[in-house]
N, C-alpha and C positions, 0 to 999 in steps of 0.2 A: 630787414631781419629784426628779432623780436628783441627789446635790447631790455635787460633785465637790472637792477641794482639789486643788491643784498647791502646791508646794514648788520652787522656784528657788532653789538653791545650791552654793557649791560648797569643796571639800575643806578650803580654808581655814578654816571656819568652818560648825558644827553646832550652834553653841549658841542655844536658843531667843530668847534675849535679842537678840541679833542679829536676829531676822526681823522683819518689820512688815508688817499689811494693806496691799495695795495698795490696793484696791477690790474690786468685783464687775463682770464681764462676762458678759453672757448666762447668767445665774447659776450660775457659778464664781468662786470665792473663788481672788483667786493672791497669793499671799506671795511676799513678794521679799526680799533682803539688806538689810540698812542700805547706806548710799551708802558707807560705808570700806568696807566689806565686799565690794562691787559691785567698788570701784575695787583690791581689792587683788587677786581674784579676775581681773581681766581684766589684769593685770602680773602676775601670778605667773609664769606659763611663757613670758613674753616674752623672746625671746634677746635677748642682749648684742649689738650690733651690731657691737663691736670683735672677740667671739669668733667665729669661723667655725664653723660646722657639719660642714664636709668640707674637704678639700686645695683642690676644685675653686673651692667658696665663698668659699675663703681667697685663691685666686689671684684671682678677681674683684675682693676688698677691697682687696689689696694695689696691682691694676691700676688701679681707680678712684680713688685716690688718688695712685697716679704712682709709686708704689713696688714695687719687685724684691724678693720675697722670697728669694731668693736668694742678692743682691750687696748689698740694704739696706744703700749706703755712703753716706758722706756727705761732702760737700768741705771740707776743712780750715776754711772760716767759719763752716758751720753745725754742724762738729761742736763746736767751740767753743765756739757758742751753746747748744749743746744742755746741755753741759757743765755753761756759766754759770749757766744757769737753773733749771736740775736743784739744782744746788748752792743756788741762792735759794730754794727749796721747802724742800729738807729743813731750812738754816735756819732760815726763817721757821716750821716747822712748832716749832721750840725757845723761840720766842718773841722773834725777832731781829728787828729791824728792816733790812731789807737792801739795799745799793744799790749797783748796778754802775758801776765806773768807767768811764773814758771808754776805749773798745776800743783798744790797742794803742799806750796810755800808759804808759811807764817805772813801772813799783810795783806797786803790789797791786790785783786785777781786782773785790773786792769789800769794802766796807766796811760791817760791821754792828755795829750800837747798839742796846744794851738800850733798853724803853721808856720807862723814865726820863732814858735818854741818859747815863746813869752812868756807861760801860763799852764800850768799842769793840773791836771785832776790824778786825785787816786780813787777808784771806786773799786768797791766788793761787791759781787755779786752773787744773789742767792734763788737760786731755779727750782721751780717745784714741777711737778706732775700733772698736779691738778690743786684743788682750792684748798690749801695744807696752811698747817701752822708753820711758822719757821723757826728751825732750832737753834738755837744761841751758843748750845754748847754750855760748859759746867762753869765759865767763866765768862763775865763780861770785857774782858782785857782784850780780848779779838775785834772788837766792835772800832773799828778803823778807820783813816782816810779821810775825803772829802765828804764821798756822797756811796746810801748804798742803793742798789736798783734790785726790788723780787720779781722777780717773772713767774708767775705758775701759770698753769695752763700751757706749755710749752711745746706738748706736741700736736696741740689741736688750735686753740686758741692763743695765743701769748696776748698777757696784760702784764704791763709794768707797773711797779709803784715806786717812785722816786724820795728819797727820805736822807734826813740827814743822819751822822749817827748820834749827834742830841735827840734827834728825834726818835731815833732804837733803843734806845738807853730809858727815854724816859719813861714809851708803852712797852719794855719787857718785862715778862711774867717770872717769876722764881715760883720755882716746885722743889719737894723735896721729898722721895723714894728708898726707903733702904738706906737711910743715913746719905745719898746723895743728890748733888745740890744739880737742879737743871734751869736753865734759862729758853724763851722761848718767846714768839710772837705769834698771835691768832690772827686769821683773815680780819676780823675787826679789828684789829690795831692797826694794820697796816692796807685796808682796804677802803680809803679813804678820796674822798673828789678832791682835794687838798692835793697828792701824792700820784694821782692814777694817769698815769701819761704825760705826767710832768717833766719830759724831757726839757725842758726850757729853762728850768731849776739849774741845770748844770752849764748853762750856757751854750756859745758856739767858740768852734775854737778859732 
């Protein structure tokens, strides 16, 4: 009788070691992968679902989710959020333990503690939209804490800049409108290789 083998596999994996008898059917022998091997083989060329394949696929993502790839803005609460949270990640990624204060309380937006609780940071944070001045508000008295982190670019891009607030104090700009007084920071004060993803400025906790 005509005795046939089949061989099931695929590019990830050629090595004998990997293959196992399945059984026999109708007398052919079929080898198949081990089950890692099965399972990595059928994820290998599975697309990313956040990556699009074309413009047209893209616009579909973007649309079933509620978002404009185009105008992808966000309203001053959730950019802020976005901001906050962003900044709690890459934190926590240092070994912080991190906790957001009460929103739109006088002082610093985030308070983090080493895990021994040894060692505390206060930072504020400031989130923009896209490549924005940052406003200071009509007083410099706000200007607080340890460390401050801006994040613009927040729903497309996020870049941080890590700064102290001697260092906010020293490149902000005073303006003055209609008898009042404004304080403020331009992307060139605080757009700096000094500052830009200088997570390491704040330590590990």
């Amino acid at each position: 009788m005509l005795f046939r083998r089949f061989w099931r596999k695929s590019s990830c994996c050629h090595s004998s070691k990997h293959r196992r008898l399945d059984g026999t059917r109708d007398g052919t022998r079929v080898h198949s992968l081990s089950a890692h091997c099965r399972n990595d083989a059928q994820h290998a060329h599975q697309p990313d679902p956040l990556q699009p394949a074309s413009p047209a696929s893209a616009g579909r993502l973007w649309a079933t989710l509620g978002i404009s790839r185009m105008t992808l803005t966000l309203d001053p609460q959730l950019t802020g959020n976005v901001g906050l949270y962003y900044c709690c990640y890459r934190l926590s990624l240092l070994g912080w333990n991190v906790m957001p204060t009460a929103r739109n309380a006088r002082g610093v937006d985030i308070i983090a503690y080493s895990r021994d609780a040894s060692h505390f940071r206060g930072i504020q944070i400031k989130a923009l939209s896209k490549r924005s001045p940052v406003p200071l508000g009509t007083s410099l008295e706000k200007i607080m804490g340890d460390y401050w982190i801006i994040v613009n670019k927040v729903a497309t891009a996020p870049s941080a800049f890590v700064l102290t607030p001697a260092e906010v104090l020293e490149r902000a700009r005073r303006g003055e409108k209609d008898g009042r007084i404004s304080y403020w920071l331009q992307p060139v004060d605080y757009e700096q290789e000094q500052f830009r993803e200088a997570w390491e400025r704040v330590g590990h906790g």
